[in-house]
N, C-alpha and C positions, 0 to 999 in steps of 0.2 A: 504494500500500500504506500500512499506519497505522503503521505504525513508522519515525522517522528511521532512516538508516545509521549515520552518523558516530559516536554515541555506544554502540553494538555493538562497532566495528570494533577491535581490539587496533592499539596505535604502528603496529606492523611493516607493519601493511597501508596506514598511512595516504599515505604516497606515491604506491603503485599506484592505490588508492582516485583520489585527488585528477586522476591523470593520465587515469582513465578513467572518472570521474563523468559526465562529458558525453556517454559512448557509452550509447545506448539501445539494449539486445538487445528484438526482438521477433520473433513467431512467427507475420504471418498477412500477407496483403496486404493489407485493409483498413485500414490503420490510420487513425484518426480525423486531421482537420489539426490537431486541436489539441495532436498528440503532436510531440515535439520536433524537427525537421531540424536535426541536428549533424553538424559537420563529422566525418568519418574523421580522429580525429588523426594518424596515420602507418601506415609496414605494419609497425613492432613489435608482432607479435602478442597480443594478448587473450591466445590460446592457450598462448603461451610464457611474459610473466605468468603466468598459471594454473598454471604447472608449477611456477614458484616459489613459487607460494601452498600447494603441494601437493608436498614434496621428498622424500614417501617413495620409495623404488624400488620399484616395481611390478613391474619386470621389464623385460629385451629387449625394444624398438618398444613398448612400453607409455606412452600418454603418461598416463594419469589411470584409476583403479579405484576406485569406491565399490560396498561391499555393504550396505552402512548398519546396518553392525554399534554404529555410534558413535553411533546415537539423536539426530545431531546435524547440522543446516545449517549452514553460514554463506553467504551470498552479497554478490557486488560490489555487487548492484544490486536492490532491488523484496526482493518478500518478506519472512519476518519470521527473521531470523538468533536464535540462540538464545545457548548460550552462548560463541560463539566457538571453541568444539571440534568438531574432523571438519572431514570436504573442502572445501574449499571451491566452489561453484560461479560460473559466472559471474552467472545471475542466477535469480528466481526471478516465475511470474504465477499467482499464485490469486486465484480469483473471489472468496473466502473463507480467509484462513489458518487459521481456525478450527476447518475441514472438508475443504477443499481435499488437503491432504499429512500426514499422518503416519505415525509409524514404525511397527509391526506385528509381532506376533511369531503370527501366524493370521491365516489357513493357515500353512501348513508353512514358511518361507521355502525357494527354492530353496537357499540354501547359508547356514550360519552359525544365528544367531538370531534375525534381524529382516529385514525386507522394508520397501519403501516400496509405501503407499495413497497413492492417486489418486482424488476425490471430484467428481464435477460435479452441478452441481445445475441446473433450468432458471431455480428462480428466488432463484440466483444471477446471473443474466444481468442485464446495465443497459446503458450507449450505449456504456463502456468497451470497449475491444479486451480488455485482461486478464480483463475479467468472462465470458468465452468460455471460460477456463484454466484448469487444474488442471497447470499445467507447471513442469520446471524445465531449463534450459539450461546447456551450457558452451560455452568460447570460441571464438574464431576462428581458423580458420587464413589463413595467409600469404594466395597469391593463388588466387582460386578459377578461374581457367582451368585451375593446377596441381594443385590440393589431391588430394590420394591418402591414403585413412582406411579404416581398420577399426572397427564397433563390435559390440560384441558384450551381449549383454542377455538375459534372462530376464523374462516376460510371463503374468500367469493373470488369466485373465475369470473371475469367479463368474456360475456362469449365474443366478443371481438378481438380480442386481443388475447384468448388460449382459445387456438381450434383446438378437433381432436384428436388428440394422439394417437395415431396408430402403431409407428414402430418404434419411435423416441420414447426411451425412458427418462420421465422428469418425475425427478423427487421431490418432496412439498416438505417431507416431516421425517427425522431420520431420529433414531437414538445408535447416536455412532461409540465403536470403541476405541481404546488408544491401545496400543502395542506396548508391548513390554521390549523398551528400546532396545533395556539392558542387553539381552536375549539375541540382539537384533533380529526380530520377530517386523513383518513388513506390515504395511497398512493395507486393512481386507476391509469389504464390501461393510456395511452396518447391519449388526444382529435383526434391527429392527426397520421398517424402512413402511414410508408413504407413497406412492408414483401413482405418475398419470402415465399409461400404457394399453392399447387395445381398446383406444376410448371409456377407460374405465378407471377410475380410482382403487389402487389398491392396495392390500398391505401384507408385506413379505417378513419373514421370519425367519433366523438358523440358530448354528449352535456349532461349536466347537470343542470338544475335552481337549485337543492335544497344548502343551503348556506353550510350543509353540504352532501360531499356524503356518503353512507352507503356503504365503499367499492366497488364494482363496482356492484351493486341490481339494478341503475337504468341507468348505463353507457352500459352496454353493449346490452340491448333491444332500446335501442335509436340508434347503431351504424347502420352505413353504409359502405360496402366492394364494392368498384369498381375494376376491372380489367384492369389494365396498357395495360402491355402485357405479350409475354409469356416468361419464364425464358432463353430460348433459342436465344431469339432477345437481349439478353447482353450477350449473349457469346462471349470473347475474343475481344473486340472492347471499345473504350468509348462509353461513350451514355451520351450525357446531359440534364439534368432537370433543370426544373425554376419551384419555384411550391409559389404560391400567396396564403395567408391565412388571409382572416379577420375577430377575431374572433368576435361572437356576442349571445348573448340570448333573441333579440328580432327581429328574422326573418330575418337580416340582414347580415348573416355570408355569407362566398364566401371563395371555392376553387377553386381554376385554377390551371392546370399542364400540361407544355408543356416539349414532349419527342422530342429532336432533332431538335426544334422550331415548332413540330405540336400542336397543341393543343389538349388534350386527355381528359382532363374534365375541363368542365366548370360549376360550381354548385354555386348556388346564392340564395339567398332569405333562409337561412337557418339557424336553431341554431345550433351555433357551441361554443364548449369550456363549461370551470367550472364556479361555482360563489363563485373565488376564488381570494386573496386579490392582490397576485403576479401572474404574467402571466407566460407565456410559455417557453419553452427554448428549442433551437433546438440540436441534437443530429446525429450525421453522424457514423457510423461503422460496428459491431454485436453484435446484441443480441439473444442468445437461450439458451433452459432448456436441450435440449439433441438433439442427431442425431450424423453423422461421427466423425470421431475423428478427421479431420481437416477442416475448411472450411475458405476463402479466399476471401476481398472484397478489391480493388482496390478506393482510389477516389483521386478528385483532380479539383481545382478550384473554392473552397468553397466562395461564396459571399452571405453576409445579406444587403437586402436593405431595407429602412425603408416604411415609408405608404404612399410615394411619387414616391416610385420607381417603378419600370416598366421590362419588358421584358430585354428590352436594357441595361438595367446598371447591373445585376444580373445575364446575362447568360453566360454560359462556352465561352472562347475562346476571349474576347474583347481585354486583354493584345494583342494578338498578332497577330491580326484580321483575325481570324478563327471563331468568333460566328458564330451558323447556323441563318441564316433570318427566320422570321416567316414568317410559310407557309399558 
């Protein structure tokens, strides 16, 4: 990205900043060699940082809530932070900052005054990993054999600006892993993943035991692709998700996701995720290798609740009691 950090960053960050400058959050398996392998400085969480960067009370099992009411970024890492007001996230990948993400008051926002855009362009694309992105991330949790999360979100395709996807995979919502650098272990696909593909919204799942993976050799014959719905039923409207994930590698893993407060999958008794030292880390925007030259995602309402939390604390609309009831 073109902006340094440090000279953004207000005092209070700069501690945290310095202790976790070295960790590189990213969003895809490919990452180029010439992108960093850093060591994992310990299991003090990113994610628990992060909550101190961000001491509002959000509520019960709420770890983090942004509506982007605040017109404002800041991030640990990449991106271009503004004026040091509003949430912090962990970090930030646009192919462009200048198109990539901004704040929005149209459409309608689903809740409040403002909404966050999401912009890809194709020729925005170069050899960069980040030049793929229109993302933004937050942090880690503890150990991903255990990690147990809630996130809940609000999502609108302008059907002008997302046709439908028939052979481009674009990812919307990812809970990606990091490698155990130490290991030199490579960066694979996300255990968890959202995409528009075959005209359809969908959401894919795997798993891993070996301590290292061999790129993705045994990730992706383990995976599993369910079907949402169809890309047509986010045309021009919000649409809210809550999507529950407990990871595990001993039969015990669980995905739930409910569109609109229905319940669309409920999967249980399953391995899920890496056997890797840091856990997961959730991702909201676009991501794609090629397709139109512009493509367009709308979101807004973003909430992480923790392994205590539930439908109710996590789902779009509670600010202003507009959540949908579960049906």
């Amino acid at each position: 990205m073109t902006r340094g950090l440090n000279s953004h960053l207000p005092a209070r960050f700069s501690l945290i900043f310095l202790l976790l400058c070295s960790l590189t959050v990213a969003c895809t398996a490919d990452q180029k060699n010439e992108e960093p392998k850093v060591k994992i400085p310990d299991l003090k969480t990113l994610e628990s940082n992060m909550a101190k960067l961000n001491p509002q009370d959000f509520g019960k099992n709420i770890i983090f809530y942004d509506s982007f009411e605040t017109g404002t970024f800041q991030f640990l890492g990449g991106g271009r932070p503004t004026d040091n007001s509003g949430p912090t996230w962990a970090q930030a990948q646009f192919q462009n900052p200048e198109y990539a993400a901004q704040f929005v008051t149209q459409p309608k926002p689903r809740v409040g005054t403002r909404a966050m855009r999401f912009e890809w362009r194709t020729s925005g694309l170069a050899k960069s990993n980040t030049s793929k992105k229109a993302m933004i991330h937050y942090g880690k949790s503890a150990l991903s054999a255990t990690t147990d999360r809630w996130y809940g979100f609000s999502l609108y395709l302008p059907s002008n600006e997302m046709k439908p996807e028939i052979k481009t995979h674009v990812l919307v919502f990812q809970l990606h892993a990091t490698p155990d650098f130490q290991l030199k272990e490579p960066w694979r696909v996300p255990p968890v993943s959202m995409s528009l593909r075959d005209n359809q919204l969908r959401l894919w799942h795997t798993y891993d035991h070996d301590q290292v993976s061999p790129k993705n050799d045994n990730i992706r014959p383990n995976g599993t692709s369910h079907e949402v719905c169809k890309q047509q039923d986010l045309w021009d409207r919000w649409t809210d998700f809550v999507v529950h994930v407990k990871f595990s590698l001993e039969k015990k893993g669980i995905v739930e996701l409910w569109q609109d407060g229905r319940k669309v999958l409920d999967i249980k008794d399953i391995d899920l995720g890496y056997n890797d030292l840091v856990g997961p880390y959730p991702s909201w925007g676009l991501y794609s290798y090629k397709g139109p030259e512009k493509r367009v995602i709308y979101f807004d309402e973003i909430t992480i609740g923790d392994e205590n939390g539930s439908y109710t604390d996590v789902a779009p609309g509670h600010a202003d009691q507009t959540q949908r009831p579960l049906q």
